[in-house]
N, C-alpha and C positions, 0 to 999 in steps of 0.2 A: 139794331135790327137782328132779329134771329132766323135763322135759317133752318130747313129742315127740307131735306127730300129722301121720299120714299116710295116706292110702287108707281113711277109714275107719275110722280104728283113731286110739284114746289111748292111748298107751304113758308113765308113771310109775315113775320109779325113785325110791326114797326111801331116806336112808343109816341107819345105826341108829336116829340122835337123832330122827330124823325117826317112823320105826316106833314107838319110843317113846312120842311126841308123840302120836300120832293113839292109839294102845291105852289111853294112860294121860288123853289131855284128850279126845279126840272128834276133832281135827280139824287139819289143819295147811296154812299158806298160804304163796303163795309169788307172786313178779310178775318178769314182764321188764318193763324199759322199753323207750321205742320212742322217734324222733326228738317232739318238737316238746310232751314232759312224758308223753306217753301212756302206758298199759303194759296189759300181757294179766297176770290174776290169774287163779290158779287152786288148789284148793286139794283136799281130801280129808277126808272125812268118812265117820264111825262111825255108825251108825245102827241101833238095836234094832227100829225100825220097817222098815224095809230089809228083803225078800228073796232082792235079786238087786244085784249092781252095777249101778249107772245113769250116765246122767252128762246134767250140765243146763249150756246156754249162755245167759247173761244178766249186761246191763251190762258188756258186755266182764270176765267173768270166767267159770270151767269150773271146775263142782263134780263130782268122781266121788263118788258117795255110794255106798258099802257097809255089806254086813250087819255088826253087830256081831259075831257069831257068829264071822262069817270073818276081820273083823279080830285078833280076840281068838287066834285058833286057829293064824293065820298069822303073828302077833308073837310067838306064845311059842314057836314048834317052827319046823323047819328048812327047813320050807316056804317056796320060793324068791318064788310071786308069785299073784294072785288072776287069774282068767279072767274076764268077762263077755260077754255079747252083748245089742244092745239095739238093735229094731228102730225104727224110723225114721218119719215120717210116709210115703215115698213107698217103703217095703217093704225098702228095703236099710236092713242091717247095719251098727250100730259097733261094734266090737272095742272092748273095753274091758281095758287089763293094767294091774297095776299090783305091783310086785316090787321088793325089795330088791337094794339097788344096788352091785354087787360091786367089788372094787380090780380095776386091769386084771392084765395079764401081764405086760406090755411097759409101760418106762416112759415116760411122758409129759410134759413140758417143762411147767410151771406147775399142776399140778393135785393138789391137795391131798386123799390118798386116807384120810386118818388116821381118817373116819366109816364108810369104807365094808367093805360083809361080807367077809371073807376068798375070795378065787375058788375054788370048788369044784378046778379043774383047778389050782391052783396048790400051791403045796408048803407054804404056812401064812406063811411070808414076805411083806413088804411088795414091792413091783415094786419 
């Protein structure tokens, strides 16, 4: 699972095994480390009680919690990624995305694409 946040926004890309993982157990985690033992967790969660993407910060880790409904609907069909919005204590906006994680085009020096969706723009081929 790759992580990225920026301006607001959590962006989530997850490879197949990973889509899998969250439709088929509820939920799937992941960690960077950081100098001195520390590390940022964060993970992904299914949830029937869920009506909308959310995402919570605590104990240095970042939970996106979504509906099961959309989990469910987005794992089995060709649907690229889930959308949310979630307002904030002080009125601004998080972006919340969270999408299956595609092979590039172009190839790339050490990076192992063998989990990832085939690119829509590409020709079915591996880069």
């Amino acid at each position: 699972m790759k992580l990225r946040i920026r301006d607001n926004s959590i962006r989530l890309r997850l490879t197949r095994v990973e889509v899998d993982a969250v439709q088929e157990n509820g939920i799937i985690r992941s960690t960077t480390g950081f100098p001195g033992g520390r590390e940022l967790r964060y993970c992904v969660e299914s949830s029937p009680a869920s009506v909308s993407p959310a995402a919570f910060f605590s104990d240095n880790e970042i939970t996106v919690r979504l509906p099961e409904k959309m989990v469910q609907a987005w794992a089995s069909t060709e649907q690229v990624s889930m959308l949310g919005e979630q307002v904030l204590d002080d009125g601004a906006k998080l972006t919340i995305l969270v999408e299956k994680d595609f092979a590039c085009l172009a190839p790339r020096d050490g990076e192992d694409e063998s989990d990832m969706y085939p690119h829509p723009d590409g020709d079915g081929s591996k880069c």
